[in-house]
C-alpha positions as CSV (number, residue, x, y, z in Angstrom):
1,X,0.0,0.0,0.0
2,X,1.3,3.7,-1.2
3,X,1.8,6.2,1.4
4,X,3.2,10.0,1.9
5,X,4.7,10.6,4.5
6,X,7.2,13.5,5.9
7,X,8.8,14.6,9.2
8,X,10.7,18.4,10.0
9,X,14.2,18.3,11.5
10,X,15.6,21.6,12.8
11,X,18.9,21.4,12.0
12,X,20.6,24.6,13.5
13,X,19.1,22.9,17.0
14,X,19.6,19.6,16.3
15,X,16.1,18.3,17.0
16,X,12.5,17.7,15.6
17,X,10.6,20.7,14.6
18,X,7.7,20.5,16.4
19,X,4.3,22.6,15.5
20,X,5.1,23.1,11.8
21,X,1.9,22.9,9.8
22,X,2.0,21.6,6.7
23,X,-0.3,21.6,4.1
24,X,-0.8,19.2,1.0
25,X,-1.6,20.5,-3.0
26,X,-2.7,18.0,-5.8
27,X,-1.3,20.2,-8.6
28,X,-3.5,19.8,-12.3
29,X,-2.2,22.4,-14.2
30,X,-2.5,25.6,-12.5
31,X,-4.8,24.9,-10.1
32,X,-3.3,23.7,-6.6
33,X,-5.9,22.1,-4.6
34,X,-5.5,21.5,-1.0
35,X,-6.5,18.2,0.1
36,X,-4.4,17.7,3.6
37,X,-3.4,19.7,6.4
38,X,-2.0,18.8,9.5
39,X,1.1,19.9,12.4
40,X,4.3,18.5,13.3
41,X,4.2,16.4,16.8
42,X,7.0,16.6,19.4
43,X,8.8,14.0,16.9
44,X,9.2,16.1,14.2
45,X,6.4,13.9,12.0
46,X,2.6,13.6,11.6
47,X,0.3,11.5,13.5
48,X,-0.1,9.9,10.3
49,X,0.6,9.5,6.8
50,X,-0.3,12.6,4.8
51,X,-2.1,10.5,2.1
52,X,-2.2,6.5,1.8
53,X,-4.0,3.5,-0.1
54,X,-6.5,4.6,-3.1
55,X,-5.8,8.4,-2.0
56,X,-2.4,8.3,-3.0
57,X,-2.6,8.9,-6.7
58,X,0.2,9.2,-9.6
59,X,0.8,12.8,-10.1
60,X,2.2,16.0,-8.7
61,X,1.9,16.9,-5.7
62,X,3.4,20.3,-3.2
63,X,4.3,20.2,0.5
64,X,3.8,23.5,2.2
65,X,5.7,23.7,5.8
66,X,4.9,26.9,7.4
67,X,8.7,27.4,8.5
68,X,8.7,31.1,9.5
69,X,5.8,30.6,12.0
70,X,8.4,28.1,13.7
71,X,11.3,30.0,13.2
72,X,9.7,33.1,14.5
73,X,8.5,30.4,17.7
74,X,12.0,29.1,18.6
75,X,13.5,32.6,18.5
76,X,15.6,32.1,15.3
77,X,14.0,34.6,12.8
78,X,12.2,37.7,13.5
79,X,11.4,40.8,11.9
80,X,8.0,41.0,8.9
81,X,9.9,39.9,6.1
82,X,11.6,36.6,6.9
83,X,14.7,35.1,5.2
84,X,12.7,31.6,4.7
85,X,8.6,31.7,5.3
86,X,6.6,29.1,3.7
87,X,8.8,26.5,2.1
88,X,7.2,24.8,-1.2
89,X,8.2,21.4,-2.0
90,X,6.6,19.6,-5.5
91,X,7.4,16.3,-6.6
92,X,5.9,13.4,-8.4
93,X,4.6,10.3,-7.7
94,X,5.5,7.6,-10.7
95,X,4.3,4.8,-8.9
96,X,1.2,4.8,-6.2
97,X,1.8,2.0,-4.7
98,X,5.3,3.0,-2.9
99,X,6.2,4.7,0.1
100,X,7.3,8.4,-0.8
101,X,8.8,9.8,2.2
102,X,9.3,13.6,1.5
103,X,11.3,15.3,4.8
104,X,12.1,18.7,5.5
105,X,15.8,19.8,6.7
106,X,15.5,23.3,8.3
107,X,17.3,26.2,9.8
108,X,16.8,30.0,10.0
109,X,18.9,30.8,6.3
110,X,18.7,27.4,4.8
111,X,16.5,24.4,4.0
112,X,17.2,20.7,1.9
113,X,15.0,18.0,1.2
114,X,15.4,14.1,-0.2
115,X,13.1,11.4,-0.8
116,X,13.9,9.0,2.2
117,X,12.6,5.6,3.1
């Protein structure tokens, strides 16, 4: 069974990121639609798997974490105009039926992603 599944690792504290909420787009051709939405827990991941099973599709797809509000939190941004705010991540699912695990790498000037297991 397919499933999507992401975590946030503060990496300037070297810890989880907990309370990032991050949202989940389908993307079909210029219209994002949201179809997830949920926080970080005190391990850095969801409660559960973004999307999994049937709901897990072949397509693109976008991951929005809500970085600044956490940066901003933890005391490592401040200010109106943040450095890194909401952090976009699209990628594709080729194959519905695997286990696309999409986390998030962050700190107050820089971010990274990779598809783990």
């Amino acid at each position: 069974m397919g499933r999507l599944t992401t975590h946030v690792l503060d990496t300037a504290r070297g810890k989880p990121a907990a309370g990032v909420k991050i949202t989940l787009y389908r993307i079909s051709g210029q219209s994002p639609r949201k179809i997830a939405e949920t926080v970080t827990n005190a391990d850095g991941r969801t409660d559960a798997p973004m999307l999994e099973g049937a709901a897990l599709t072949v397509g693109s797809y976008e991951l929005v974490f809500a970085a600044g509000a956490y940066l901003r939190e933890t005391g490592q941004a401040a200010g109106e105009v943040l450095f890194l705010d909401e952090i976009p991540i699209r990628f594709g699912v080729a194959d519905a039926g695997q286990h696309y695990h999409v986390p998030l790498l962050i700190s107050g000037h820089a971010y990274s992603t990779y598809r783990g297991s």
